[in-house]
C-alpha positions in Angstrom: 12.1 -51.6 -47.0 14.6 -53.5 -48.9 13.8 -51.3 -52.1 14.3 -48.4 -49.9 18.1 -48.7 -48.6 19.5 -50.6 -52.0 18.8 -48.2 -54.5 21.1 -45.7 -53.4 23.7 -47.9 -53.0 23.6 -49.9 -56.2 24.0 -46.2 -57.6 27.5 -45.9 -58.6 26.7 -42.2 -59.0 26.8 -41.7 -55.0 30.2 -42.8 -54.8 31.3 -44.2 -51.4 28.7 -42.1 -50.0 26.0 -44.7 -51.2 26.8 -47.1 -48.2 26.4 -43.6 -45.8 23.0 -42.9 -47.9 21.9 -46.7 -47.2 22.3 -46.1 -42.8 20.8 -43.1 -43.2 17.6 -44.4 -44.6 17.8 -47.3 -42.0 17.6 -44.6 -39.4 15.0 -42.4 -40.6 12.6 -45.9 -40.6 14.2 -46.5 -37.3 13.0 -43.0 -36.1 9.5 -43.6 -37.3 9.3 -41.6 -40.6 6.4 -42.8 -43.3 8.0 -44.5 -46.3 7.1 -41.5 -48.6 9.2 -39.0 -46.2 11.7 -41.6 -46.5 12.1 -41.6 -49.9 12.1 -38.0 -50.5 15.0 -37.4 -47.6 16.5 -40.4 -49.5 16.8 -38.4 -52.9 17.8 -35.3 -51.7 21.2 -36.8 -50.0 21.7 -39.0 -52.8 21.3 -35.7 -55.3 23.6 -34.3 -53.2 25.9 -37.0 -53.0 25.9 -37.4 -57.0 26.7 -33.4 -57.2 29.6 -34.1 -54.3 30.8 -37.4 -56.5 30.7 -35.0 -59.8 32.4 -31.8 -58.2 35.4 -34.4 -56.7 34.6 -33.1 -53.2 37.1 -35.0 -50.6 34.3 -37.1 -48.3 36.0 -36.3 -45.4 36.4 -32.1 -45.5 32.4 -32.1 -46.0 31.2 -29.5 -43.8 28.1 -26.9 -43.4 30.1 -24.8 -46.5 29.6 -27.5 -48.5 25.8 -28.0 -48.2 25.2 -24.0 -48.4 27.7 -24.2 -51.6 25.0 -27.1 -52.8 22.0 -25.2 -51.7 23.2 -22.0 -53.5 23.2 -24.4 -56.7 19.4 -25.2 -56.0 18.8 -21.6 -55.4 20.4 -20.9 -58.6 18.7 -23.7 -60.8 15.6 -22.7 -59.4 14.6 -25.6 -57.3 13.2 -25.4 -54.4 14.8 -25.9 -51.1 11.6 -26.5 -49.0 13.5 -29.1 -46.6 16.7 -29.6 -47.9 18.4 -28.0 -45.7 17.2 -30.1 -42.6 17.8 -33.0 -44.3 21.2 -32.6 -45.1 22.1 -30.9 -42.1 20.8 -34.2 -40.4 22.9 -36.1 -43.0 26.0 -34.3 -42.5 25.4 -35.3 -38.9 24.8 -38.5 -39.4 28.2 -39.1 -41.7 30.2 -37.1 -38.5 28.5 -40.3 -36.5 29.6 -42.8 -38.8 33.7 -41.2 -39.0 33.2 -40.3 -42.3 33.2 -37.1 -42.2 35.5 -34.8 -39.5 33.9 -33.2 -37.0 35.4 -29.4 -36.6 37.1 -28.8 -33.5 36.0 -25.9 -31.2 37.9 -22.3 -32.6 39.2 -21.3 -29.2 38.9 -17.8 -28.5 43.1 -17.0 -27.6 42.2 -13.2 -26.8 42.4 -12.7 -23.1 38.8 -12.0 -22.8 37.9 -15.4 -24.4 40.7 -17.5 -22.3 39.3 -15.9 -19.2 35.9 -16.8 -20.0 36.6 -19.9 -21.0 38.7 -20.5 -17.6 35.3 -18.8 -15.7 33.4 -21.4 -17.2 35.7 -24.0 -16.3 35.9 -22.6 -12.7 32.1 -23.1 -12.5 31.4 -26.6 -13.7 34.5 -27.7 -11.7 34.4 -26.1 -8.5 30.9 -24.9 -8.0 29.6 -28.1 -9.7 27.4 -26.4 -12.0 25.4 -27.6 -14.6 26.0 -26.6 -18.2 22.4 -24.5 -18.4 23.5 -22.4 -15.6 27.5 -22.5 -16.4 26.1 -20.9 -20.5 23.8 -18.2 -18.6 26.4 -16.7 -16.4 28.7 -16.4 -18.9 26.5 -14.7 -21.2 25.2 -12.2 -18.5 29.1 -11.5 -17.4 29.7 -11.5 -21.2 29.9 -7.5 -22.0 31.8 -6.6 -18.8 34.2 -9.3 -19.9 35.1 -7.9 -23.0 34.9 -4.1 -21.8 37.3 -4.6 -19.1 39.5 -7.3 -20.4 39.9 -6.9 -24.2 42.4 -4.5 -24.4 44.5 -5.9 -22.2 47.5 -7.9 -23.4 47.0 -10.2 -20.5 44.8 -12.1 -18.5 45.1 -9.3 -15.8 42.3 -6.8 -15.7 42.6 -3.3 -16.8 43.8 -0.7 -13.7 40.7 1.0 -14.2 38.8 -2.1 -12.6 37.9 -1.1 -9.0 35.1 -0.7 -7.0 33.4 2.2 -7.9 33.9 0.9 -12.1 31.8 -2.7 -11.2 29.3 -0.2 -9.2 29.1 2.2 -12.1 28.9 -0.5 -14.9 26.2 -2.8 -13.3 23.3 0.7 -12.3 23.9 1.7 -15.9 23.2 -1.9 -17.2 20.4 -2.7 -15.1 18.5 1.2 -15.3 16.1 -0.4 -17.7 15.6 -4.0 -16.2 12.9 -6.0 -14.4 13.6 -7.0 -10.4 14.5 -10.6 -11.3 16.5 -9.9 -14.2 18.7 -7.5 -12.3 19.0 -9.9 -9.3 20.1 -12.8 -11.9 22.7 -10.4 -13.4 23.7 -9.4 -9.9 24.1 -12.7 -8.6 26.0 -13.7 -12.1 28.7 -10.8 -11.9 29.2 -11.3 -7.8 30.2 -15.1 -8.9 32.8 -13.8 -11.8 34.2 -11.0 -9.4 35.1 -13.6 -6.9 36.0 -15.9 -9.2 38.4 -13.1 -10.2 39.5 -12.9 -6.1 39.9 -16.2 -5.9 42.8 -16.4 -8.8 45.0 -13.2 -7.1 43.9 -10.8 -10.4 41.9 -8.9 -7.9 43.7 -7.5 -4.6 40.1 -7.1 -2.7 37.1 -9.0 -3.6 34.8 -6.4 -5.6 31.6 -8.6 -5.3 30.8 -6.6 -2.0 30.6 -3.7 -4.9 27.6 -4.4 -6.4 24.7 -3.5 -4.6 21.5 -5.6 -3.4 18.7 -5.4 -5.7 15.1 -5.0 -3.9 12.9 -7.6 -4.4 10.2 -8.7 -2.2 10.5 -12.5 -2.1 7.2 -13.1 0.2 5.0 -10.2 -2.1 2.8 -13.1 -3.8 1.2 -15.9 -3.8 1.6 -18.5 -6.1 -0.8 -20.0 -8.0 -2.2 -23.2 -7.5 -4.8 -26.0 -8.6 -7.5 -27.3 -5.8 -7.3 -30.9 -5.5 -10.2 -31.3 -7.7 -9.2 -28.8 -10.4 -6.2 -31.3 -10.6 -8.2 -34.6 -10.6 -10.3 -32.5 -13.7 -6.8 -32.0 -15.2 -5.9 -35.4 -15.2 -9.4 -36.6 -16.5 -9.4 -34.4 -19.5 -6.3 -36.8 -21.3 -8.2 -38.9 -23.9 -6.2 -42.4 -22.5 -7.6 -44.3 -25.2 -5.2 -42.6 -27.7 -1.6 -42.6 -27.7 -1.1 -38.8 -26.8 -3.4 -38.8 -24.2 -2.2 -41.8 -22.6 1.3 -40.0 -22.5 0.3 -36.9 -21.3 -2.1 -38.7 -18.9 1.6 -40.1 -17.5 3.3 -36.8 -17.8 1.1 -35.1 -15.6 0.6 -37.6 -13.0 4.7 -37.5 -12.9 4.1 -33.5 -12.1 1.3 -33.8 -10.0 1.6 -36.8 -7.4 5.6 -36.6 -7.7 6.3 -32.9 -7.9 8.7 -33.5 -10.7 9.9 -30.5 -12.5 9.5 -30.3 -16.4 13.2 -30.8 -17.3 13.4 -33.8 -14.8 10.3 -35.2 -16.8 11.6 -34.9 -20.1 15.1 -36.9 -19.0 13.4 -40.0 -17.6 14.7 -43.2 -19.6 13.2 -46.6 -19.5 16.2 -47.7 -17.0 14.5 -45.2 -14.2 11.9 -46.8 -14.1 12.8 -49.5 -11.1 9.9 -51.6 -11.1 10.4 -54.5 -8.7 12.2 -52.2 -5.9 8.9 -49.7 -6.9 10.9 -46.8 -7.1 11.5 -43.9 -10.0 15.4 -42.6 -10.5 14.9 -39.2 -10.8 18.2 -36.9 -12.2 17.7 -33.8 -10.4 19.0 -29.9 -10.1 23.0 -29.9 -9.9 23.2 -33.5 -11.5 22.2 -34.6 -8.0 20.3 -38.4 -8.6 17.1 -38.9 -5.9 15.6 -41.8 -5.8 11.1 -41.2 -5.2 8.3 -43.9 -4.7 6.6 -45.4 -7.9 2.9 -44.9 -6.8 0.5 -46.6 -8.1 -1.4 -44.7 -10.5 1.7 -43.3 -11.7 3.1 -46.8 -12.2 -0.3 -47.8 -14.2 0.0 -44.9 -16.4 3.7 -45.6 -17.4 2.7 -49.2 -17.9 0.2 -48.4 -20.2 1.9 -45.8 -22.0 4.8 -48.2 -22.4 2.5 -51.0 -23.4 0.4 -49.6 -25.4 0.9 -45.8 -26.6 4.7 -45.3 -26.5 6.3 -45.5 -30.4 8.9 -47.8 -31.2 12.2 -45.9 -31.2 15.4 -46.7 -30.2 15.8 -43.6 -27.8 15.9 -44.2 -25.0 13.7 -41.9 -23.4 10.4 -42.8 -21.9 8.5 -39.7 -23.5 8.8 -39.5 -27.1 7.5 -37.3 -29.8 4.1 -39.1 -31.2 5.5 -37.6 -34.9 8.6 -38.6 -36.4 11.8 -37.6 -35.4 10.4 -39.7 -32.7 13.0 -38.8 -30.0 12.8 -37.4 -26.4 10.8 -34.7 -25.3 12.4 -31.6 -24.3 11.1 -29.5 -20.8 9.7 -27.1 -23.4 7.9 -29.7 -24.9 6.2 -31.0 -21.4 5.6 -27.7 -20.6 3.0 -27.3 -23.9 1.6 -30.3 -22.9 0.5 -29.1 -19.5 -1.2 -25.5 -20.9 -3.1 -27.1 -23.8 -4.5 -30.0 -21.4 -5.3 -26.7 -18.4 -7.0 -25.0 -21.9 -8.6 -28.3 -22.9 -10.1 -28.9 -19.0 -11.5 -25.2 -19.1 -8.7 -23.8 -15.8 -7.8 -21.0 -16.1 -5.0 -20.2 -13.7 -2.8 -16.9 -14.0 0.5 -19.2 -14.0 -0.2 -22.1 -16.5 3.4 -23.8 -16.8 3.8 -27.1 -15.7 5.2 -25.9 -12.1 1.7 -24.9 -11.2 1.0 -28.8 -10.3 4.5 -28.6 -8.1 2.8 -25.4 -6.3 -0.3 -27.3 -6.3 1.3 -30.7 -4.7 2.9 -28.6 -2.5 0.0 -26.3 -1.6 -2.0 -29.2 -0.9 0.4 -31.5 1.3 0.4 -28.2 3.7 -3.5 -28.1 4.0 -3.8 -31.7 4.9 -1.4 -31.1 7.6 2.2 -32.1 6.1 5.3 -30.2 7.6 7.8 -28.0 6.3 10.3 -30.4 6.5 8.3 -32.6 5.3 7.6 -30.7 1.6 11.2 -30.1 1.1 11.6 -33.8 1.5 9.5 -34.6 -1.4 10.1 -31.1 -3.6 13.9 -32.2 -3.2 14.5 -28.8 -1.7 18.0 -27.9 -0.5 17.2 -24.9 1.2 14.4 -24.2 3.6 13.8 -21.0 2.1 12.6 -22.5 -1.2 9.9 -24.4 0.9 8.8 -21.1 2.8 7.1 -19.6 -0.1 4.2 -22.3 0.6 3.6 -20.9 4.1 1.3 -18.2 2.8 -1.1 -20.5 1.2 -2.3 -21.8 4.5 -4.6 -19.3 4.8 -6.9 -21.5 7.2 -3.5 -21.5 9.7 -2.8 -18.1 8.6 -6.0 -16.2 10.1 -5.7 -17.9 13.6 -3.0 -15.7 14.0 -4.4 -12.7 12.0 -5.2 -9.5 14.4 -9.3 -8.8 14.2 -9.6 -5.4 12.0 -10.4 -2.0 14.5 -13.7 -0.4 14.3 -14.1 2.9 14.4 -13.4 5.0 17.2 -10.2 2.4 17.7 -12.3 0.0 19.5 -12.3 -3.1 19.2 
């Protein structure tokens, strides 16, 4: 290892870069990357830094120009850029960490439309307490109408033309051509930036009574769902005698005994993990921080995956990538890992992301007896709607109060 962070900085080539080059290595080891991956990330920055050294670049205005100015040079001499790019992008970010280099501030957008996006946005982390997921999507559905009715205005004000019959107008033509729940999301996105709009006096009435409801039967089907022993088949089909299988073993007890979602997965960190109170800190929808029991077997499967199968990284994420970068998992990720172990037990269900096993929990809780209130308790539900859905899967409750079929002649 020694061998590997010296060289570049007993280079005089590199320039006061070769200190940079040396923390950089130290960090790829530290994320798990094989010494040969190490060494060839190594000589593409320090190649780089020798060209910046040569050119006279000023360390501190390096920026994503530079590299594609370098890359161009590669391109140019014939060499191949294969993964040059990554690497240097990763250096670049790396030298931002360390102060060397300046980070470039946000270009604020100083058109009207822009500042009154910009002050939406604001409106909706602040007051509505949003999170930044949902904050980005409304603004990129409420996007276009933005800039249609805003940007040729000289003010924050909207355009005269802006009345009822305009947002009516402007929302049937967008949504002609769109699915139920896309339309309802765009609906429910553009009432929230027309009141917004009421609520700062640039409206005299509040046009979010304008746009109309969108018809979508919320009750028209029934989720899908894993029978308690399709699950326990789930769970038995993780190899726990390797490393991935005794993480994904842990992931999908976290789905299926807890009802976790995916994203709330993927943001565990060792310090949730409360192990003499026997409880799992769990950052939920909204920011909002619940706190659920450590069962057993899930507390066994993130002891052994901790012990034994869990990489050594200084993130500080429970779930790590077994590959280097090894860093947290994303809710993509967990989602893969719950369709290729459903392909790898041989189930088949129509819906194969990772919330089937929260339908499934939930599903199952109401057969054995559980109330409503009692599965919004554990789903973390805020509204008693959201549990409702699971009513129809009772079918065994369901057909005492089904009405017997007529036979003919309307007799019964």
């Amino acid at each position: 290892m020694s061998h590997l962070v010296l060289t570049a900085e007993c280079d005089p080539r590199t320039g006061v870069l070769g200190p940079s080059i040396t923390s950089f290595t130290r960090s790829l080891l530290a994320l798990g990357y094989c010494r040969l991956a190490v060494r060839q990330k190594r000589a593409i920055v320090t190649a780089f830094a020798r060209w910046a050294v040569h050119r006279r670049l000023v360390v501190a205005r390096i920026d994503e120009a530079t590299l594609e100015a370098y890359l161009l040079r590669c391109r140019r001499r014939g060499i191949l850029i294969g993964n040059r790019r990554c690497t240097l992008t990763a250096f670049l970010e790396h030298l931002r960490a360390e102060g060397i280099t300046v980070r470039p501030s946000l270009v604020r957008d100083h058109f009207p439309a822009g500042m009154l996006q910009e002050r939406y946005a604001t409106y909706l982390r602040v007051e509505r307490g949003l999170g930044e997921e949902t904050v980005s999507t409304y603004c990129q559905l409420v996007h276009e109408f933005v800039h249609e009715h805003f940007a040729a205005t000289t003010s924050l004000a909207p355009t005269s033309a802006l009345d009822a019959q305009a947002v009516r107008d402007f929302f049937l033509e967008r949504t002609r051509t769109l699915a139920a729940t896309t339309a309802q999301s765009l609906a429910t996105a553009f009432r929230s930036f027309l009141r917004f709009l009421f609520l700062r006096g640039d409206t005299t009435v509040d046009l979010a009574r304008a746009i109309p409801t969108v018809r979508r039967w919320r009750q028209a089907k029934v989720h899908a769902y894993l029978r308690p022993e399709e699950v326990e088949r789930l769970l038995d089909s993780c190899d726990r005698t390797t490393a991935r299988g005794c993480r994904n073993h842990a992931i999908l007890l976290l789905l299926a005994r807890l009802g976790l979602r995916a994203r709330e997965v993927a943001a565990l960190e060792v310090g949730d993990i409360r192990w003499r109170s026997g409880e799992i800190l769990v950052h939920g929808k909204g920011g909002v921080l619940a706190r659920l029991p450590l069962l057993p077997d899930v507390g066994a499967a993130l002891a052994s995956y901790l012990r034994h199968g869990r990489p050594s990284s200084p993130c500080r994420r429970i779930f790590l990538r077994n590959l280097a970068p090894r860093i947290g998992l994303n809710a993509d990720a967990v989602g893969i890992v719950v369709r290729r172990t459903l392909a790898r037990a041989g189930l088949r269900p129509r819906h194969c992301g990772s919330h089937i096993l929260r339908f499934s929990l939930a599903t199952t809780m109401l057969r054995r007896g559980a109330s409503m209130a009692e599965i919004a308790e554990v789903l973390r539900h805020r509204s008693p709607e959201t549990t409702e859905i699971y009513a129809k899967v009772d079918f065994e409750a369901l057909r005492a109060v089904a009405l017997p079929w007529p036979s003919l002649g309307g007799a019964l």
